[in-house]
LUMMI-710760 format. One line per field, with one value per residue: residue number from 1; residue in three letters; x, y, z of N, C-alpha, C in turn. Coordinates in Angstrom, 1 decimal. Example, Ala and Ser with C-alpha at 12.3 -4.5 7.8 and 13.67 -1.06 7.14 Angstrom:
BEGIN
resi 1 2
resn ALA SER
n.x 13.2 12.8
n.y -5.7 -2.2
n.z 7.8 7.1
ca.x 12.3 13.7
ca.y -4.5 -1.1
ca.z 7.8 7.1
c.x 13.2 12.9
c.y -3.3 0.0
c.z 7.8 7.9
//
This chain:
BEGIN
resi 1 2 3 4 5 6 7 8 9 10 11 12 13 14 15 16 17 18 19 20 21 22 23 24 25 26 27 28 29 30 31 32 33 34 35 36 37 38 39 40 41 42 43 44 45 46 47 48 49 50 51 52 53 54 55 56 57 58 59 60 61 62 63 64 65 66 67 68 69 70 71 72 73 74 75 76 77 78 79 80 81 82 83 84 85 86 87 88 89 90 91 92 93 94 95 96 97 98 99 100 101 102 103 104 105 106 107 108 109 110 111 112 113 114 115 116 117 118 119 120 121 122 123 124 125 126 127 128 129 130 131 132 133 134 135 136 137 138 139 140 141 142 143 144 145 146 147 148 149 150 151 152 153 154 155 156 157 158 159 160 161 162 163 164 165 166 167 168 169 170 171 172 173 174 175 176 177 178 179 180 181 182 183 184 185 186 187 188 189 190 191 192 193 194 195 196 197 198 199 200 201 202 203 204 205 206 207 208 209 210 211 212 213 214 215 216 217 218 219 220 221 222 223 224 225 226 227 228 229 230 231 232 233 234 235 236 237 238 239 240 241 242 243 244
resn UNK UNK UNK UNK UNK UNK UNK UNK UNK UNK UNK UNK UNK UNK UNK UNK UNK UNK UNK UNK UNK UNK UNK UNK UNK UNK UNK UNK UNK UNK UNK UNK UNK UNK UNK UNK UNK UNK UNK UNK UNK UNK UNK UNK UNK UNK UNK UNK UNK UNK UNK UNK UNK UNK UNK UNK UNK UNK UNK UNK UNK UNK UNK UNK UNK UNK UNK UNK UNK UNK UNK UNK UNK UNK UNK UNK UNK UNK UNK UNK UNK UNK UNK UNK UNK UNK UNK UNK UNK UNK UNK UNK UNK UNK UNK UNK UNK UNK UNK UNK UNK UNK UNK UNK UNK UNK UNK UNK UNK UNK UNK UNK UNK UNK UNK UNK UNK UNK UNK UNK UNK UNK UNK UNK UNK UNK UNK UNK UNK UNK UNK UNK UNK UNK UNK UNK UNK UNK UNK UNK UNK UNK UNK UNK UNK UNK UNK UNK UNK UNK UNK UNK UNK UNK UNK UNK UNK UNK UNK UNK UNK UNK UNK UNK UNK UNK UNK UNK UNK UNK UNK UNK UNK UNK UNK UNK UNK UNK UNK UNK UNK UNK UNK UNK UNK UNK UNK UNK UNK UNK UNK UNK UNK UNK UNK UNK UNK UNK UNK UNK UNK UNK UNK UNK UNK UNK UNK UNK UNK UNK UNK UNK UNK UNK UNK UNK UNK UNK UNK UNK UNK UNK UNK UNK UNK UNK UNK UNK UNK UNK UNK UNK UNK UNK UNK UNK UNK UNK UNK UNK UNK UNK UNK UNK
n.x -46.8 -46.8 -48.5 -46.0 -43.7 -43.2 -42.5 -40.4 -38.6 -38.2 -37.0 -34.4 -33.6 -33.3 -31.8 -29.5 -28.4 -26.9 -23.7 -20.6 -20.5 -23.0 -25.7 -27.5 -29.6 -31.0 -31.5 -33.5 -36.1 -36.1 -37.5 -39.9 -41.2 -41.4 -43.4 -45.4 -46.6 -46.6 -48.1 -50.5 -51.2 -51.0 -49.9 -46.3 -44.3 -40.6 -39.9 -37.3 -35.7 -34.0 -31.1 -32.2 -34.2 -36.9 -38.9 -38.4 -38.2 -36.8 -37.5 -39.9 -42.6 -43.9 -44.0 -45.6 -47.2 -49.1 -48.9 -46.2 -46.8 -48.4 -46.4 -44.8 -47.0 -46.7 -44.3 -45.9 -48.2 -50.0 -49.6 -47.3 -45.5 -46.6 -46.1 -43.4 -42.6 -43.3 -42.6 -44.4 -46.5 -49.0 -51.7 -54.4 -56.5 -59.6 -62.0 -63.4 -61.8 -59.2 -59.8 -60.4 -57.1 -55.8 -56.5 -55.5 -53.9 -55.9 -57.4 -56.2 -55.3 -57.4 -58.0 -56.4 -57.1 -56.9 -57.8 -56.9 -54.7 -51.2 -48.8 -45.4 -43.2 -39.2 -37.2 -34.4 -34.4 -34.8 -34.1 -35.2 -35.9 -37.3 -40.2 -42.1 -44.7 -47.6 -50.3 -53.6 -56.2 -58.5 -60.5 -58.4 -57.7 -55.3 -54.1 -52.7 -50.7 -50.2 -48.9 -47.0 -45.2 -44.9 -43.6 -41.0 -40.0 -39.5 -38.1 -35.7 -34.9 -34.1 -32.0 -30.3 -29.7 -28.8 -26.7 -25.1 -24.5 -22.6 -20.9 -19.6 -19.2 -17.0 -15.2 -14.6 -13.8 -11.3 -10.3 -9.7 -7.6 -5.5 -4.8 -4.1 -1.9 -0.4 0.0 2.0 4.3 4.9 5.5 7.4 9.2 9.6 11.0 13.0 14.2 14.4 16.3 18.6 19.9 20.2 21.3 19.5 18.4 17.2 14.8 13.4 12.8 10.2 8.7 9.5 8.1 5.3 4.8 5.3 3.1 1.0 1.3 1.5 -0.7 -1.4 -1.8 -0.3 0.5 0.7 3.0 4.8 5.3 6.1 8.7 10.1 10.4 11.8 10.9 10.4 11.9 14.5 15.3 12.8 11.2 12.6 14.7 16.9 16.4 15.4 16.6 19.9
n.y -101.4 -98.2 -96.6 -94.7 -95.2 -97.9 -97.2 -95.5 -97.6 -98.9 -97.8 -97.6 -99.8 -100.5 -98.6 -99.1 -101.5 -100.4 -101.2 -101.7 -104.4 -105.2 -107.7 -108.5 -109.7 -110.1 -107.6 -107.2 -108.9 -108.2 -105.5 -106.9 -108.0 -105.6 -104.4 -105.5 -105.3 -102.3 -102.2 -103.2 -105.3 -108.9 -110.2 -110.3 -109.5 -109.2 -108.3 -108.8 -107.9 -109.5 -110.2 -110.8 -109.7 -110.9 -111.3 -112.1 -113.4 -112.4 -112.0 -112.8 -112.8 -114.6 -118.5 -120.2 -121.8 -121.3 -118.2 -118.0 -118.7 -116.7 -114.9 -115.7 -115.6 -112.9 -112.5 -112.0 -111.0 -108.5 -106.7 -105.8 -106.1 -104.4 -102.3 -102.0 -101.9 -99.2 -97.7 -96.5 -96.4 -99.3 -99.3 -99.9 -100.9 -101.1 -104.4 -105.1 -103.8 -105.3 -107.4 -107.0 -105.4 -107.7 -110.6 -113.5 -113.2 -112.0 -113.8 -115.8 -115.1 -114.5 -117.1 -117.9 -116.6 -113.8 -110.8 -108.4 -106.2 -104.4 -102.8 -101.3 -99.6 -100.3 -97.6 -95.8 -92.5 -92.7 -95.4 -97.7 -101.4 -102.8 -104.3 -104.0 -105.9 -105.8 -108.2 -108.7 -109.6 -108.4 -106.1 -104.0 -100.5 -98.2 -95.3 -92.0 -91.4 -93.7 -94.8 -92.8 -93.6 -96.4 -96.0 -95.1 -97.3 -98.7 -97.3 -97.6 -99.5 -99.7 -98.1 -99.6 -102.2 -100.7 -100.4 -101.9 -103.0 -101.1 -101.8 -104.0 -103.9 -102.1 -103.7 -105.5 -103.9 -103.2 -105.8 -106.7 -104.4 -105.2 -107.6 -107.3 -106.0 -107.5 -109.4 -107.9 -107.3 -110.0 -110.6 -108.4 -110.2 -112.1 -111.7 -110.0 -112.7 -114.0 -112.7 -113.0 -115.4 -115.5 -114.7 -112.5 -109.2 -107.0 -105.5 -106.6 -109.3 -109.6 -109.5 -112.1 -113.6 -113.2 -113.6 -116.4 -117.4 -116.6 -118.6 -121.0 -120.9 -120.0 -118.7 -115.0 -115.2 -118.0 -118.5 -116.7 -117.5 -120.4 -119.5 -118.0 -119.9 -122.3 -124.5 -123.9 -123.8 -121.6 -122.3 -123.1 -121.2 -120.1 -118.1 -117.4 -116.4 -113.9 -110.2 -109.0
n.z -27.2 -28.7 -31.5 -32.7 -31.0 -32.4 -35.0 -34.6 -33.4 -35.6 -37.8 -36.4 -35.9 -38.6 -39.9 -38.2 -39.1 -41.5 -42.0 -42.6 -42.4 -42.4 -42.8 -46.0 -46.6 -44.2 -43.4 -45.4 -44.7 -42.3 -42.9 -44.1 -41.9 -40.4 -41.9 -42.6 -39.9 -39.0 -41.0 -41.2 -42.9 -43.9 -44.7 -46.7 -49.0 -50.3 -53.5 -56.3 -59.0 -61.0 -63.6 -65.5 -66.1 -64.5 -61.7 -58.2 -55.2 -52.3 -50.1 -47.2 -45.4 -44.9 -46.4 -47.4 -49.9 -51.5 -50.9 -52.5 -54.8 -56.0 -55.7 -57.9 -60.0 -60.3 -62.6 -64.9 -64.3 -62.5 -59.0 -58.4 -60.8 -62.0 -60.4 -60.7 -63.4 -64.0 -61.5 -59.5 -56.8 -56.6 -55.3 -53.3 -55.0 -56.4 -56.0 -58.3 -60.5 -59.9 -61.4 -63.6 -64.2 -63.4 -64.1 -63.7 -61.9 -59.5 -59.3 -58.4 -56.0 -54.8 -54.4 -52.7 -50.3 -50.0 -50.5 -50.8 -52.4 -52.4 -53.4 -53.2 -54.4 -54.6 -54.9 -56.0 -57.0 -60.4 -60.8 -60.5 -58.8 -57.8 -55.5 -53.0 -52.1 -50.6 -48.6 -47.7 -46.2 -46.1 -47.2 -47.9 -47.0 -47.7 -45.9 -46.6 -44.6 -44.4 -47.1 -47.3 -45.1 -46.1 -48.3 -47.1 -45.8 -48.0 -49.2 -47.8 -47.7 -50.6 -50.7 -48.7 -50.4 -52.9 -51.8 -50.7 -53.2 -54.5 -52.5 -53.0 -55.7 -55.5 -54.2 -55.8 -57.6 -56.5 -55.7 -58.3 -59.5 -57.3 -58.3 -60.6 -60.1 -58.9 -60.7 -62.1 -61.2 -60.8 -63.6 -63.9 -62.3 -63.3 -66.3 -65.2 -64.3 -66.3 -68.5 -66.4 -67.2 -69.4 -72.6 -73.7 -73.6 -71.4 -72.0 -74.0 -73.1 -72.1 -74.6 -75.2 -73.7 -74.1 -76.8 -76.3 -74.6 -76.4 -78.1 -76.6 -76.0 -72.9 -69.4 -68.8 -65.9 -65.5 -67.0 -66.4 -63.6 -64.1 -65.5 -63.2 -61.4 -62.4 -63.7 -66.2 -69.4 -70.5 -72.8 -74.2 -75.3 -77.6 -77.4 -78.8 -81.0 -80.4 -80.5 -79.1
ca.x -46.0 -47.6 -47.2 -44.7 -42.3 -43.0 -42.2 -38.6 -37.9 -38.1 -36.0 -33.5 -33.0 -33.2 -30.4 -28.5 -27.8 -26.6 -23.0 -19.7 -20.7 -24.3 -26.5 -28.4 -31.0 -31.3 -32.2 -34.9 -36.4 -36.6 -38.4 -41.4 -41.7 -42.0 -44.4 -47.2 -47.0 -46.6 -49.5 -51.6 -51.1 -51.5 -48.5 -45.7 -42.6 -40.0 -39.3 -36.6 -36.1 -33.4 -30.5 -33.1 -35.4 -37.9 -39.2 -37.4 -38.8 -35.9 -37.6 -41.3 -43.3 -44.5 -42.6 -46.7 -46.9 -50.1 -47.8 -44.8 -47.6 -48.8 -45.4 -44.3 -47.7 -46.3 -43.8 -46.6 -49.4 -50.2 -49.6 -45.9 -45.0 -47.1 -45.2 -42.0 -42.6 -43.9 -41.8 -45.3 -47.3 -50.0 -52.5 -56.6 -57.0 -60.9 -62.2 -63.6 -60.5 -58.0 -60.0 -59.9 -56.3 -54.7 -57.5 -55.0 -53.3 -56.8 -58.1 -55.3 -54.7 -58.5 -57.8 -55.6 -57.7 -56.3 -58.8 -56.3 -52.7 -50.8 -47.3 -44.6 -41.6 -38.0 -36.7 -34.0 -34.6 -35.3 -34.2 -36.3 -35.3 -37.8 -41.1 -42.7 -46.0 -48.2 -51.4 -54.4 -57.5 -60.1 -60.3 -57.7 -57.1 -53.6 -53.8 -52.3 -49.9 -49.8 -48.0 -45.8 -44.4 -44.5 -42.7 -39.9 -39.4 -39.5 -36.3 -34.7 -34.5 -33.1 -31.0 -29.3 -29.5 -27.4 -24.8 -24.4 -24.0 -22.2 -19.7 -19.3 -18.7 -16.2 -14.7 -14.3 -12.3 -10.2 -9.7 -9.0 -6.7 -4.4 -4.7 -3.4 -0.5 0.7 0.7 2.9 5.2 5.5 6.1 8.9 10.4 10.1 11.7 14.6 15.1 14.9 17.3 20.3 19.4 20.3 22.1 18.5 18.2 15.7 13.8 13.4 12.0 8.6 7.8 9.4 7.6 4.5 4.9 5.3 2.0 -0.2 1.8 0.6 -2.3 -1.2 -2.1 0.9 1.0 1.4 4.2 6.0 5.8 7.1 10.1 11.3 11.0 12.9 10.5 10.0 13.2 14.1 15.3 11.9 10.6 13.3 15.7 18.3 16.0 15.3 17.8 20.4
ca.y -100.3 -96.9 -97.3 -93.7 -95.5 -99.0 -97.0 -95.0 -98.5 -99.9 -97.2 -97.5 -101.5 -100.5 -97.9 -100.0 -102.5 -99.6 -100.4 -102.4 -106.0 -105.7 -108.6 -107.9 -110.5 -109.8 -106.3 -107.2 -109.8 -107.1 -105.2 -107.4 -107.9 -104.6 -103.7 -105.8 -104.9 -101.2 -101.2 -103.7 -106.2 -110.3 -111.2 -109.2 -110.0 -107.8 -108.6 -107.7 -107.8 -110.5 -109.8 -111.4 -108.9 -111.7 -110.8 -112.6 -112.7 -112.2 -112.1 -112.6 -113.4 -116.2 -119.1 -120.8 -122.5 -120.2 -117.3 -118.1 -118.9 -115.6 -114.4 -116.4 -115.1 -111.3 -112.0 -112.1 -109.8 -108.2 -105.5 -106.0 -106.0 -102.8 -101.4 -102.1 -100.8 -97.9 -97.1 -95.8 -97.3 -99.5 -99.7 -99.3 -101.4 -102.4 -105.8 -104.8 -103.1 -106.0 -108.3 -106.3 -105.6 -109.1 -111.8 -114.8 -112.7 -112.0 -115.5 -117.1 -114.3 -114.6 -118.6 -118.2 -115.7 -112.4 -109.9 -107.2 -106.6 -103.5 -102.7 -100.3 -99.8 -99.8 -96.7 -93.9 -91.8 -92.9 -96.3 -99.1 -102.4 -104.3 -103.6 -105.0 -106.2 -106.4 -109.0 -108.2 -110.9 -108.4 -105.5 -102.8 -99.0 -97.2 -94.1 -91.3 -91.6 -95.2 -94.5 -92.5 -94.3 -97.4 -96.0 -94.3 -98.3 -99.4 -96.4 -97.9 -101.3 -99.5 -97.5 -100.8 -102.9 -99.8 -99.5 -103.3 -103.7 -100.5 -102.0 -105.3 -103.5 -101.7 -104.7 -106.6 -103.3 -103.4 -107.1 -106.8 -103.8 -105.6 -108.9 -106.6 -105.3 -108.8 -109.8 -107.2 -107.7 -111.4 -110.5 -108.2 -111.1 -113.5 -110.6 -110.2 -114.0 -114.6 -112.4 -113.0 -117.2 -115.7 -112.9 -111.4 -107.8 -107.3 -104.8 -107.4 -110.6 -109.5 -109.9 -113.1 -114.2 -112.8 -114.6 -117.7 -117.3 -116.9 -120.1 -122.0 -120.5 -120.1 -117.1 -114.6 -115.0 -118.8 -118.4 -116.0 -118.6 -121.2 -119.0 -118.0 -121.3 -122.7 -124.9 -124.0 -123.9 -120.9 -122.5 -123.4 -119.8 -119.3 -117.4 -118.0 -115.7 -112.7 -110.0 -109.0
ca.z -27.7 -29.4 -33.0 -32.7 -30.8 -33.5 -35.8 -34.3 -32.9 -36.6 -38.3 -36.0 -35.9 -40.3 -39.9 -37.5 -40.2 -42.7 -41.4 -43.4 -43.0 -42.6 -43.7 -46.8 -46.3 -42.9 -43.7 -46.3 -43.4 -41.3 -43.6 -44.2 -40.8 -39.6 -43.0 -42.0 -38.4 -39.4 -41.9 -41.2 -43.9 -43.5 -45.6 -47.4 -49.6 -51.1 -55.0 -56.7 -60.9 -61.4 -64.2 -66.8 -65.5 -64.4 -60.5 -57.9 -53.7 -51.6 -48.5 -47.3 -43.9 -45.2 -47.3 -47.9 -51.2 -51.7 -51.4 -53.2 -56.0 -56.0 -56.2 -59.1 -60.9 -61.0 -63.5 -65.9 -64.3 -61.1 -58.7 -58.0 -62.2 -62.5 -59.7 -60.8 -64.1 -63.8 -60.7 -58.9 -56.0 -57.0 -53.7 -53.0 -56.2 -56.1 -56.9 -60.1 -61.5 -59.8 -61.9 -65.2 -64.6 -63.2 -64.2 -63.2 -60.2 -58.8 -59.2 -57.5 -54.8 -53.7 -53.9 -51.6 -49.2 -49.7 -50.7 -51.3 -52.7 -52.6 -53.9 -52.9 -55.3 -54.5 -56.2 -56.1 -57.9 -61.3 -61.2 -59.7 -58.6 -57.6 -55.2 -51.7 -52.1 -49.0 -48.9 -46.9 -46.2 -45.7 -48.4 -47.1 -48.3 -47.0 -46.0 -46.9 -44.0 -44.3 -48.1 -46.8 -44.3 -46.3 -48.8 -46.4 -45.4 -49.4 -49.4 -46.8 -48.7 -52.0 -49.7 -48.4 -51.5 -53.6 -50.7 -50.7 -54.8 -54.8 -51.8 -53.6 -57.0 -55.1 -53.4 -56.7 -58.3 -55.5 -55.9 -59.5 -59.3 -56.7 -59.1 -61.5 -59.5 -58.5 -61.8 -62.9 -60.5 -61.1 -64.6 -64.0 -61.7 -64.8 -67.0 -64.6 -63.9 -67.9 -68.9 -66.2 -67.4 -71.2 -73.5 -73.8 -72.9 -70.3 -72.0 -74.8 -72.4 -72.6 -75.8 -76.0 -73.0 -74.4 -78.1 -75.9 -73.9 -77.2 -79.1 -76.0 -75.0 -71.8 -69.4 -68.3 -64.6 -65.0 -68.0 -65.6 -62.2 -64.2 -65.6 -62.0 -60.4 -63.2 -64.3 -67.7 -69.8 -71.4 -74.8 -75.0 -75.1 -78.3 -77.3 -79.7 -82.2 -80.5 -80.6 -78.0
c.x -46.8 -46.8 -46.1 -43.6 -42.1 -42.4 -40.5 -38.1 -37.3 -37.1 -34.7 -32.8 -32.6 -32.2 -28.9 -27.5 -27.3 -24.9 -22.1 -19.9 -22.2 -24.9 -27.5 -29.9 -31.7 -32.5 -34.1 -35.7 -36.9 -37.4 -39.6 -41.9 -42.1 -43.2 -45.4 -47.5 -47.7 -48.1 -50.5 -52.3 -50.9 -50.3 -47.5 -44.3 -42.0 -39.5 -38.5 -36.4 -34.6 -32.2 -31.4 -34.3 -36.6 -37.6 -38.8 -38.1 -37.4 -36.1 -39.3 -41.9 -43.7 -44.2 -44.4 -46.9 -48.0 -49.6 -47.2 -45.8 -47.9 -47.4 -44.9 -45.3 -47.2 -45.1 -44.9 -47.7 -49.5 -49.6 -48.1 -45.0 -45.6 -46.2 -43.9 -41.9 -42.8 -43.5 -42.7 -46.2 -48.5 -50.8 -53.8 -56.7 -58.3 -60.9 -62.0 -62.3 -59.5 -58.4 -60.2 -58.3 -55.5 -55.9 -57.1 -54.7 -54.6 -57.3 -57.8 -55.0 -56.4 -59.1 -57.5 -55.9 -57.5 -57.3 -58.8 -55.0 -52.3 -49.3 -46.8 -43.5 -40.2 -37.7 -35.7 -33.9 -35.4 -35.0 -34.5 -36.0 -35.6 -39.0 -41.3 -44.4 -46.8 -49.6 -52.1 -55.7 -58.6 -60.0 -59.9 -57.9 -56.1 -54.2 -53.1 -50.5 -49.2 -48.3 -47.0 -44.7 -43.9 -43.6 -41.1 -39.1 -38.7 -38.1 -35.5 -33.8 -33.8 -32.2 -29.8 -28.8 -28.5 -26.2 -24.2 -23.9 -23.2 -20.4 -18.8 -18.6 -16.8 -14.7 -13.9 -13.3 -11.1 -9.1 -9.0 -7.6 -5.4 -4.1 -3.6 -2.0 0.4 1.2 1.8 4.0 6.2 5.9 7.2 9.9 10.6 11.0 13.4 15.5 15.7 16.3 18.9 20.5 20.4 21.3 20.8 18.7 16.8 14.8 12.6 12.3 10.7 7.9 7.9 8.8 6.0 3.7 4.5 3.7 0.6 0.3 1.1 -0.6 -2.5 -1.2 -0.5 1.4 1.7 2.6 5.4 6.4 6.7 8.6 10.9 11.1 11.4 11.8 10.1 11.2 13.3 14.2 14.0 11.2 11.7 14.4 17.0 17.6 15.7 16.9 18.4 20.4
c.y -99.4 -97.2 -96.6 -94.8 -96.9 -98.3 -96.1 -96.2 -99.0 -99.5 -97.3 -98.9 -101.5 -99.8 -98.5 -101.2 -102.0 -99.7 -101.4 -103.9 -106.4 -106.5 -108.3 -108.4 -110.5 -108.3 -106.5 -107.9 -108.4 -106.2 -105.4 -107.5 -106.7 -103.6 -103.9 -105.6 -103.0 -100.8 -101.9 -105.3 -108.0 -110.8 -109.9 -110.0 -108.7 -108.7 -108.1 -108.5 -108.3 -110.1 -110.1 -110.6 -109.8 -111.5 -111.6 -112.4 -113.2 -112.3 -111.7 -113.1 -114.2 -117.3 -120.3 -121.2 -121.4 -118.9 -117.4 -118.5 -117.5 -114.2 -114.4 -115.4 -113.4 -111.5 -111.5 -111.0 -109.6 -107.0 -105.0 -105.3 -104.7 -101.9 -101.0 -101.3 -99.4 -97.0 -95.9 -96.8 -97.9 -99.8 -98.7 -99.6 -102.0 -103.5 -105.7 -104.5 -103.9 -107.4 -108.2 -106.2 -106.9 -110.0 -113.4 -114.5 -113.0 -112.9 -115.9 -116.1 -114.6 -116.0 -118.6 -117.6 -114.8 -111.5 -108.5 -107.2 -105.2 -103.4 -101.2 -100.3 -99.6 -99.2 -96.3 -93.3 -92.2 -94.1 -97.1 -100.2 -103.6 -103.9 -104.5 -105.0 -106.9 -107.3 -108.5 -109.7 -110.0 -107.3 -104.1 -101.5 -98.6 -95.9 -93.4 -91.2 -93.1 -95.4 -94.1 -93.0 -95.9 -97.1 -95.6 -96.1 -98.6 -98.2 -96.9 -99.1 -100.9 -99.4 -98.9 -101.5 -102.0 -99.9 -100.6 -103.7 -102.7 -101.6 -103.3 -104.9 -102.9 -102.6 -105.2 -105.7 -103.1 -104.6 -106.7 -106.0 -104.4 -106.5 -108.5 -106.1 -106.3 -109.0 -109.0 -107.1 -109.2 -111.6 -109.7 -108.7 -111.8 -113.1 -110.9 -111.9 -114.3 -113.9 -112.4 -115.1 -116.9 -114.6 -112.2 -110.4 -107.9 -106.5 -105.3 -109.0 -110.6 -110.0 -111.1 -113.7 -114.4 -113.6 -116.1 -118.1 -117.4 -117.8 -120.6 -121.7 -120.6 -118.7 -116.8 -115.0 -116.4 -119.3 -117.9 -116.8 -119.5 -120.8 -118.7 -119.0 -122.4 -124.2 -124.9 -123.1 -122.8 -121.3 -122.9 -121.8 -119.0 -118.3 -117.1 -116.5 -114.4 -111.4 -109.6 -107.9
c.z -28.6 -30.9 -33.7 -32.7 -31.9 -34.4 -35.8 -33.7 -34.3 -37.7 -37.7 -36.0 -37.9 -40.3 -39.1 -38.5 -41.1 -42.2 -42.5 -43.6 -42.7 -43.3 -44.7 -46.4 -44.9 -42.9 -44.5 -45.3 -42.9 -41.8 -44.0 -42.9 -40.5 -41.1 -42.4 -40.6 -38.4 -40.3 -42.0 -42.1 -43.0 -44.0 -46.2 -47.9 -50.4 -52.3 -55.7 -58.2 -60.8 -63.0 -65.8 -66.9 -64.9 -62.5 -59.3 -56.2 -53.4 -50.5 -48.4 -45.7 -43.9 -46.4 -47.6 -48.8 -51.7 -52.2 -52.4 -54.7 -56.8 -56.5 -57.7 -60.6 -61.4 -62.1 -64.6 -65.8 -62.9 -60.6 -58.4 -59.7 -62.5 -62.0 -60.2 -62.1 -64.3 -62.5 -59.3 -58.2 -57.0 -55.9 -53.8 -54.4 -56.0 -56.8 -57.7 -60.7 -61.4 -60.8 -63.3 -65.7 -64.6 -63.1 -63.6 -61.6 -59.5 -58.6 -57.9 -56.2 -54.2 -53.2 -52.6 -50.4 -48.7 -51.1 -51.2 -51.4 -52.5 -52.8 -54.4 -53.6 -54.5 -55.2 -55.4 -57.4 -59.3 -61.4 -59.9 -59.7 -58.0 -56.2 -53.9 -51.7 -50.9 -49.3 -47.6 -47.2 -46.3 -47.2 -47.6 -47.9 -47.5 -47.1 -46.8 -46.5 -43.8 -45.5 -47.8 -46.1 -44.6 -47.7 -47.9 -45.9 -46.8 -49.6 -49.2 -47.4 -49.7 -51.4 -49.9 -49.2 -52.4 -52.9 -51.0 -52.1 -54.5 -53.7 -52.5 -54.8 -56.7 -55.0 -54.8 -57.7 -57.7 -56.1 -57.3 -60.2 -58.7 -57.3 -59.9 -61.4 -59.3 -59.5 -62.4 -62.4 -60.4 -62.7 -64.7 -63.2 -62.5 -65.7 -66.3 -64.4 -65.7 -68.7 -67.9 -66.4 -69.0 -70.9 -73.5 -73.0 -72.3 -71.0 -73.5 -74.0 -72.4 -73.5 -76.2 -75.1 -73.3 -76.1 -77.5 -75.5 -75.5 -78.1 -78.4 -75.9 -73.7 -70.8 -68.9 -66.7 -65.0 -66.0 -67.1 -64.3 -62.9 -64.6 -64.0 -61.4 -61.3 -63.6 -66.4 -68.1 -70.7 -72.8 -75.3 -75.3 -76.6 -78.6 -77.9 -81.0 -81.9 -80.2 -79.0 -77.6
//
């Protein structure tokens, strides 16, 4: 296959997955695979910056103990933590300079028989979220058009990863909204059951139901279930003291 059509084959299996129940990890997967095919590289993982900020692989071509070593070493130094801070490729790093700037990375990366690193950030825009670092055995340089195109994949990955926290963020205000609606509804069934049980006025049961809940320490929904299925008695709730 021409590496044109590799490359409108690979955007289109990456857009394909842009849809409501798309697999995240799938997506990133798919992504290392078609990096090192795409640019030439020996290995590749995508990293992403973890709630503690500490660097995190998600997904990689290779699960090698060697690897996952080399991984591990970017929280501390290397081409992946440069990337990520600084929100700018770091690639065509020579020897000399990979062993000035990452003395441990470079050790252990030419331990392991990779000769070259390069690292492509996840961004939009201004915020960054974590980078894909490709490995090379022999000593590579990326083009011009290589960057290009290996960032437009490293897009594709924020791309997906935003849509997916954003859908989830979504999801969970959803959820919490309708949580919120039940509840309020099961409180004005407790309301109405408590006051045709008493003399309380209805617009009064609240508060005594509400008093009740922070004597026990008990939350509202399950104060209000047990008032309408007659489990829990109103004279314990007081009722004798608040007015009519």
């Amino acid at each position: 296959m021409r590496r044109e059509q590799l490359i409108a084959k690979t955007f289109v299996e990456l857009t394909d997955t842009l849809v409501d129940e798309f697999d995240v990890l799938d997506v990133m997967h798919t992504l290392t695979d078609c990096t090192i095919e795409l640019l030439g590289a020996d290995a590749a993982g995508l990293i992403l910056s973890d709630q503690r900020g500490n660097m995190q692989v998600v997904a990689s071509t290779s699960h090698e103990a060697r690897l996952v070593e080399l991984f591990a070493l970017q929280n501390d130094e290397g081409p992946c933590l440069d990337c990520f801070n600084s929100g700018k490729t770091v690639v065509n790093v020579g020897p000399d300079e990979a062993v000035d700037r990452w003395p441990r990375f470079t050790a252990a990366a030419t331990a392991a028989g990779y000769r070259s690193t390069h690292a492509l950030p996840l961004r939009l825009r201004r915020q960054c979220i974590g980078a894909i670092a490709l490995f090379c055995k022999d000593e590579s340089t990326l083009s011009e058009d290589d960057l290009a195109l290996g960032q437009a994949l490293a897009d594709v990955a924020t791309i997906s990863l935003l849509q997916e926290r954003a859908v989830r963020q979504n999801e969970l205000l959803a959820e919490q909204l309708q949580t919120a609606l039940n509840r309020r509804v099961l409180i004005e069934q407790a309301k109405g059951s408590l006051a045709a049980r008493t003399d309380v006025a209805t617009e009064a049961t609240f508060g005594l139901i509400r008093d009740y809940c922070r004597r026990t320490q008990q939350p509202l929904s399950l104060v209000a279930t047990a008032i309408i299925d007659g489990s829990l008695d109103a004279t314990r709730l007081q009722v004798s003291e608040l007015p009519k």
